[in-house]
N, C-alpha and C positions, 0 to 999 in steps of 0.2 A: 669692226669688233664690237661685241656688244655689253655695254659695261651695268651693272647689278649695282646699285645705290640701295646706301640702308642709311639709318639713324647715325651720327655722330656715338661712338659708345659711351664715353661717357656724360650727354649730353641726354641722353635715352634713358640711362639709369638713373640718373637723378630727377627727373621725370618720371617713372614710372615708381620709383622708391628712395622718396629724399630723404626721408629718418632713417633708413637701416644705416648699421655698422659696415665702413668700408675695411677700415684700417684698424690697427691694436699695434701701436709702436712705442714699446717701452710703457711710460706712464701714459700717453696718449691716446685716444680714441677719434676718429673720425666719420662722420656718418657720410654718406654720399653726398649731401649738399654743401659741408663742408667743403668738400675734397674737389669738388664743382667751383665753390666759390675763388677756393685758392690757387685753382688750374687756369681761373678764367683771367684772376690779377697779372700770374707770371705769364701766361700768352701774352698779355699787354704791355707788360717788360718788355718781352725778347722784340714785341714789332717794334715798341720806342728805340729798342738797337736796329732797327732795319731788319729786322728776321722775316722772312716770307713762304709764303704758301709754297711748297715742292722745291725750297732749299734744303741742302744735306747741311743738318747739323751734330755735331758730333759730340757729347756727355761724356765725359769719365768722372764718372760717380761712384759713392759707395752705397751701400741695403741702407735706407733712412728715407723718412717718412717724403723730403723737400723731392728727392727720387721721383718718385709716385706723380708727384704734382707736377714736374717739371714734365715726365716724359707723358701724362693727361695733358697739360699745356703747348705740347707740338704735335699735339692729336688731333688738338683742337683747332689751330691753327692749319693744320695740314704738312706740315714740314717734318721731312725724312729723318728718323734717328739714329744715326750711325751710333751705336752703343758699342763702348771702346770697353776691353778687359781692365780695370785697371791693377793689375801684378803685373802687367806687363811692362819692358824698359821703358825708355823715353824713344830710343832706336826702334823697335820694336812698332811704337805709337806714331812715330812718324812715318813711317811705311803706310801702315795706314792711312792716316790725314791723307797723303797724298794718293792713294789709291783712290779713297773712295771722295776725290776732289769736296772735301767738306769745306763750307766757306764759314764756317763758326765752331768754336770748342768752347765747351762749358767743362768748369771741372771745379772740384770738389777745394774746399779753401784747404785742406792739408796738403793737397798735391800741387802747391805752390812750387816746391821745388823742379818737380817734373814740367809744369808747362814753362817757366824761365827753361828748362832745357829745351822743348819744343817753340818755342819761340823764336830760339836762337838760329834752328833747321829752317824755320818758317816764318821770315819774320812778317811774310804779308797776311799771316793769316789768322784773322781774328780772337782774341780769347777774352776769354771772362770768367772771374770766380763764382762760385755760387753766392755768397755773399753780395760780390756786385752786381749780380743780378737784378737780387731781391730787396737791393736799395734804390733801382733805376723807379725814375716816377710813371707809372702805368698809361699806356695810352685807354681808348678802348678798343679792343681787339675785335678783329674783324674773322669771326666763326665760321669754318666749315658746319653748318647744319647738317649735310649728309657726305657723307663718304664713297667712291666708288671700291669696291672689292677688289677691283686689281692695281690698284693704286700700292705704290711703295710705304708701309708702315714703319719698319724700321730694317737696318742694316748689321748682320751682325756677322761679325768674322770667325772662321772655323780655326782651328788651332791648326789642321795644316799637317801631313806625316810625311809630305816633302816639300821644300821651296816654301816660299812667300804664302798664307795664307791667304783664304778667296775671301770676299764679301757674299755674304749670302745673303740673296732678297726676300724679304718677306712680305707681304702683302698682306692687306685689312683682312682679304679673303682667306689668307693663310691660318689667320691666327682667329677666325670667326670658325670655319671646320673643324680646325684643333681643338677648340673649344665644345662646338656642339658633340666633336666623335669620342671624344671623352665623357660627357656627359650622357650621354646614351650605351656607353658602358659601364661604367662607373655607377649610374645615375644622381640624381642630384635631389636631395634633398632641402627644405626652408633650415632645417637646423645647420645646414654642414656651416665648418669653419675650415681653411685649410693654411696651415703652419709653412712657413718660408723662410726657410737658413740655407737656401741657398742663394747665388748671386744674384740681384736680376740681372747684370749684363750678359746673363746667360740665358740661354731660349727655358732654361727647367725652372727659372725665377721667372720671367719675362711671362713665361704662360700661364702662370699662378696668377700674375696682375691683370690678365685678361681675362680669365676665368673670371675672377672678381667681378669685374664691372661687367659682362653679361650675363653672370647667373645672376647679380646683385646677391654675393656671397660677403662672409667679413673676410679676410686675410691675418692674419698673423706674424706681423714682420721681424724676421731678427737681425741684428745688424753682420753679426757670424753663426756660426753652428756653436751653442755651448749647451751640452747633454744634459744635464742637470737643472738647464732654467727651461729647456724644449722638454722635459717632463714634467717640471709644476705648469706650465704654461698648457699643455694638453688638459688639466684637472682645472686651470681655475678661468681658462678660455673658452675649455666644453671643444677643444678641437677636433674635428674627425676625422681630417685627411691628413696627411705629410709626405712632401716629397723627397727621398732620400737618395745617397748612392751606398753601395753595402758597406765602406769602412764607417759611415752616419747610426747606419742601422746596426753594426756591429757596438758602436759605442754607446748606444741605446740598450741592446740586449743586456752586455754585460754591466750596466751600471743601473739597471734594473735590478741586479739579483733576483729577492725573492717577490717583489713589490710585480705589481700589474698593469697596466694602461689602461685609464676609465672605459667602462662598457658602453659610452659614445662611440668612441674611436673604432673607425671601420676600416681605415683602410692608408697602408703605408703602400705610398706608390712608387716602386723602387726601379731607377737605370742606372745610366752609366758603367751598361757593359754587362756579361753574364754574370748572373749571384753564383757564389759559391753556394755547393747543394747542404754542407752542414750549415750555414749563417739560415737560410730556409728552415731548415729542418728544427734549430734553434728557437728561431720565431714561433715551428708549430709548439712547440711545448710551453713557448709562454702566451699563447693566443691571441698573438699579434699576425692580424690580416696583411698578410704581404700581399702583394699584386705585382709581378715583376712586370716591366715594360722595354719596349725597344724604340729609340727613336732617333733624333738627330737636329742639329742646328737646323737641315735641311727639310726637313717638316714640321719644323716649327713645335717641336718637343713630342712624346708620343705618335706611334702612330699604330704598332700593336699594342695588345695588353691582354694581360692572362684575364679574362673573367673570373669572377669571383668563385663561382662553382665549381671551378677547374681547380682550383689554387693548392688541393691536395691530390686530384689523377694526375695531373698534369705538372707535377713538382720540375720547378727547373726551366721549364717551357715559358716565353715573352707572351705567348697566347696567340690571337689572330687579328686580323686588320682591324682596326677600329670602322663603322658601320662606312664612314664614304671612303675611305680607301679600300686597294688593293695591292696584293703584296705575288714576288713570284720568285722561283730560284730558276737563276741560268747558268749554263754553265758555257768553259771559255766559247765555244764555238758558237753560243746565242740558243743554243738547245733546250728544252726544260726541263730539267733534272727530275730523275724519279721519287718515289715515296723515300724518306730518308737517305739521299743521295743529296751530298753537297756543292754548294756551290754560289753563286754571290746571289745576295740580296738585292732584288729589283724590286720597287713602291713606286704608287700613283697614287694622287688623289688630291682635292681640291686645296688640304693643308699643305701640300709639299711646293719647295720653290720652284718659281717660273725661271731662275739662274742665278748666276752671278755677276756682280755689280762690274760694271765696264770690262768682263773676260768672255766674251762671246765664245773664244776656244773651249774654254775651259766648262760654258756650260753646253755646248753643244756635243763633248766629250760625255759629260755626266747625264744631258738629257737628252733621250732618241726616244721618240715617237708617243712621247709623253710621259717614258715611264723613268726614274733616278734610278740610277749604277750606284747603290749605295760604296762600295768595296769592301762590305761586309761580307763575313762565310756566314752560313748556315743551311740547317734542313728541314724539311716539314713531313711531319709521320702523317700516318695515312689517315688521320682524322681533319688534315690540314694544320697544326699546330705549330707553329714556327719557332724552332731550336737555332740560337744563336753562338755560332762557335767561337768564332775571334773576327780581328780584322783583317782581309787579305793581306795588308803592308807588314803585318807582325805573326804570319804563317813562316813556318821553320819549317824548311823540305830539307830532312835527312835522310842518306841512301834512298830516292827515290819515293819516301813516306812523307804523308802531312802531318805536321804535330802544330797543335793548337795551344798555343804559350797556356788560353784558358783553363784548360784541363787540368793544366799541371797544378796550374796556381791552385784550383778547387782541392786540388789532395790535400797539397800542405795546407792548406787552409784548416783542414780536416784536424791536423796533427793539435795536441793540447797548448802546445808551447807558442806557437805560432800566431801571430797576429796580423801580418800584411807578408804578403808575396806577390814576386811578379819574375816574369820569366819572359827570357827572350832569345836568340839565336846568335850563336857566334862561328866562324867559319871554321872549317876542319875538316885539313889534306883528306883523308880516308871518307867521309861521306857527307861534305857540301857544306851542311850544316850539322850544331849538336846544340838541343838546350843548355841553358843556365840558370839556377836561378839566382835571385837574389831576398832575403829574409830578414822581416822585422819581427823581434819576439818578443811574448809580451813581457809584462810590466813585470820585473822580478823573476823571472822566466829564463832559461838558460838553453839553447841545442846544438846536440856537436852536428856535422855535415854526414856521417855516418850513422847518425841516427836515421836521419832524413831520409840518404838514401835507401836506408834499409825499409821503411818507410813506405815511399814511392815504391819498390819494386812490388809490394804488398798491391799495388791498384793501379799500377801502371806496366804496360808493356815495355819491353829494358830498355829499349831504342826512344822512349822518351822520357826516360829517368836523368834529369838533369846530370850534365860531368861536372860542375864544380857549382859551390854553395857560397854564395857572399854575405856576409851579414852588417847593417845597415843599422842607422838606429831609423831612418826614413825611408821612404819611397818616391820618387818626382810626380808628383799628380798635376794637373793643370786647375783652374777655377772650378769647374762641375766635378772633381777630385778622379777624375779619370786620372788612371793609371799612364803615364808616359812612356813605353815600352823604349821606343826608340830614342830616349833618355837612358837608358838600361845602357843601350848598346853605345851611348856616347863615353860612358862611363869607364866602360870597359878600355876603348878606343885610346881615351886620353890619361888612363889612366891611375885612376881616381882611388884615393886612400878611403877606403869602403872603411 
């Protein structure tokens, strides 16, 4: 096999531009030499613990500056990152630990309580706070200078719509493509800045911090998403990119009112599932550049993206592959679906995983002949443009019809009263299945269920007008605020005083 060596990243960037700005975290700023120097002390920590070149280690961290350093500092060492969610249980985290057999946890000093419970699961298996870390006395560390590309970067686990979640690999290479196919769509500017309120232990935080250190870009770190300080922070950071998911970008529109986003600001790069077409439509009025995207843990965040010149023909549409991938629709029998004919989402390209971490099943199921079984739906019109409908696992087959929870949710979404929906399938004698939804409304906002459905029948064919209306003052989202459908349907199941 033949292996591609490049630069150390961020050992390149601080080399190539030590004074620029890497970070902006709260009061803080950090230029890249900084952020070099302080990557290079904690490598020297973690070897004084015995930490080594292509051990799994495992972080549960929160969005903060020591972040950034720690997970530059097993970069530069060479040692695998198992990046752990942290909302998730202790139960939950130890599943993990032991899958992805990591022989060290780092974790964050609040979540004291959590690793005393992991601990207790494991008790041969190493931890340390952040804190103790960063009191251990520094060896000198012994640097990866360069890197090979197929080499394990880090490890981040999918949330999983059955059974055990997988580890998904990510490679130097992974997140070196994702970076270049972005930027060549996108393109990249000396000014840009680009804002981060989402997690990094998610691939849509994680690929922001990589972006970073090979554009030698500044970043923007928040510790959560708060609407109000991620809008002066656009004005007095000069930022130009942000990546959001549409309930982020909905509480940006509306707490905008009448006010606008500096005429820096190019481009909101929105996933996490299809946009509702009024929150689009929304944005065109206040001339805020959406760019919608499709991507996944599995390609290392993005892998389509609407171009910017599309972003009003093409309303609605995720776009086309980014320049090195490729993307295809098949349908069940492996066939290639026709122009606007449905059917699952198939990607290649040098950003997407090589598998998953010790399930050789599980990725030889997802990878045949290079290319990933996303289990997504969608269709590409005849310009090639790729419409993403839902996820296969939360497809609702009534009387023999596909209905697309997303569709539904985009109506009410439409409706004035309405703030968050989500829709899922419940079983039923007479035809298999029938939607439901379930409705957050907004703030001071009141709607009866026969509003709604009167509603719905206005833009929906009757066979997908939900039969019953729940109302919620929430919705189950995961870390990336993905919508958890089949939390819907657990709800139902057991229950649940809605």
């Amino acid at each position: 096999m033949q292996y591609e060596t490049i630069p150390n990243f961020i050992k390149k960037r601080v080399f190539l531009t030590p004074e620029r700005t890497a970070v902006y975290f709260k009061e803080q700023t950090l230029t890249f030499k900084e952020l070099y120097q302080r990557s290079f002390k904690t490598a020297g920590q973690l070897q004084a613990l015995g930490v080594q070149k292509d051990d799994y280690l495992a972080v549960l961290l929160k969005n903060h500056l020591d972040t950034i350093v720690i997970l530059f500092a097993l970069q530069l060492l060479g040692v695998k990152a198992v990046i752990l969610n942290n909302r998730l249980t202790p139960a939950e985290l130890v599943w993990q630990l032991n899958d992805s057999k990591a022989a060290f946890l780092l974790v964050e000093d609040s979540f004291s309580d959590i690793e005393k419970a992991i601990r207790i699961e494991l008790p041969s298996l190493a931890t340390m706070s952040k804190s103790g870390l960063f009191n251990v006395e520094a060896k000198t560390p012994v640097i990866q200078e360069e890197i090979n590309l197929s080499d394990t970067c880090t490890i981040m686990y999918t949330s999983g719509t059955t059974g055990h979640p997988k580890g998904v690999i990510q490679t130097y290479g992974n997140h070196w493509w994702s970076s270049v196919g972005s930027a060549l769509n996108l393109g990249f500017m000396d000014s840009d800045c680009w804002l981060c309120a989402v997690p990094l232990f998610h691939i849509s935080g994680f690929s922001i911090l990589m972006r970073s250190v090979i554009y030698g870009m500044p970043i923007v770190l928040h510790e959560s998403f708060d609407v109000e300080r991620t809008i002066e922070d656009m004005t007095t950071k000069k930022v130009t990119i942000m990546s959001v998911v549409g309930t982020m970008l909905t509480r940006i529109v509306d707490t905008l009112q009448e006010r606008r986003l500096p005429p820096l600001f190019r481009c909101m790069l929105l996933g996490g599932g299809p946009a509702p077409l009024p929150l689009l439509k929304a944005c065109l009025e206040k001339d805020i550049p959406v760019f919608q995207t499709y991507g996944m843990t599995e390609s290392s965040s993005q892998i389509v993206t609407l171009s910017p010149e599309y972003s009003l023909t093409k309303l609605g549409s995720a776009g086309k592959p980014l320049f090195p991938a490729q993307l295809q629709i098949r349908l069940e029998d492996e066939r290639m679906a026709e122009v606007n004919e449905a059917g699952e989402i198939v990607v290649k390209g040098p950003n997407v995983t090589p598998g998953y971490l010790n399930r050789p099943d599980a990725t030889e199921e997802k990878v045949r002949n290079g290319w990933f079984y996303t289990g997504d739906i969608g269709y590409r019109d005849e310009e090639g443009f790729l419409f993403v409908i839902d996820r296969r696992s939360d497809l609702i087959i009534s009387g023999g019809e596909n209905i697309y929870p997303a569709e539904i949710e985009s109506v009410l979404l439409a409706h004035p009263d309405v703030a968050e929906a989500g829709v899922t399938g419940i079983e039923d004698m007479k035809w298999g299945q029938v939607p439901v939804a379930f409705i957050v409304c907004r703030e001071d906002r009141e709607v009866e269920a026969d509003v709604l459905r009167q509603f719905c029948l206005q833009h929906l064919a009757k066979y997908k007008v939900p039969k019953a209306f729940y109302f919620t003052e929430s919705l189950p989202r995961n870390a990336a605020k993905k919508l958890l459908r089949r939390n819907l349907r657990e709800w139902l199941k057991e229950g649940k005083d809605i």
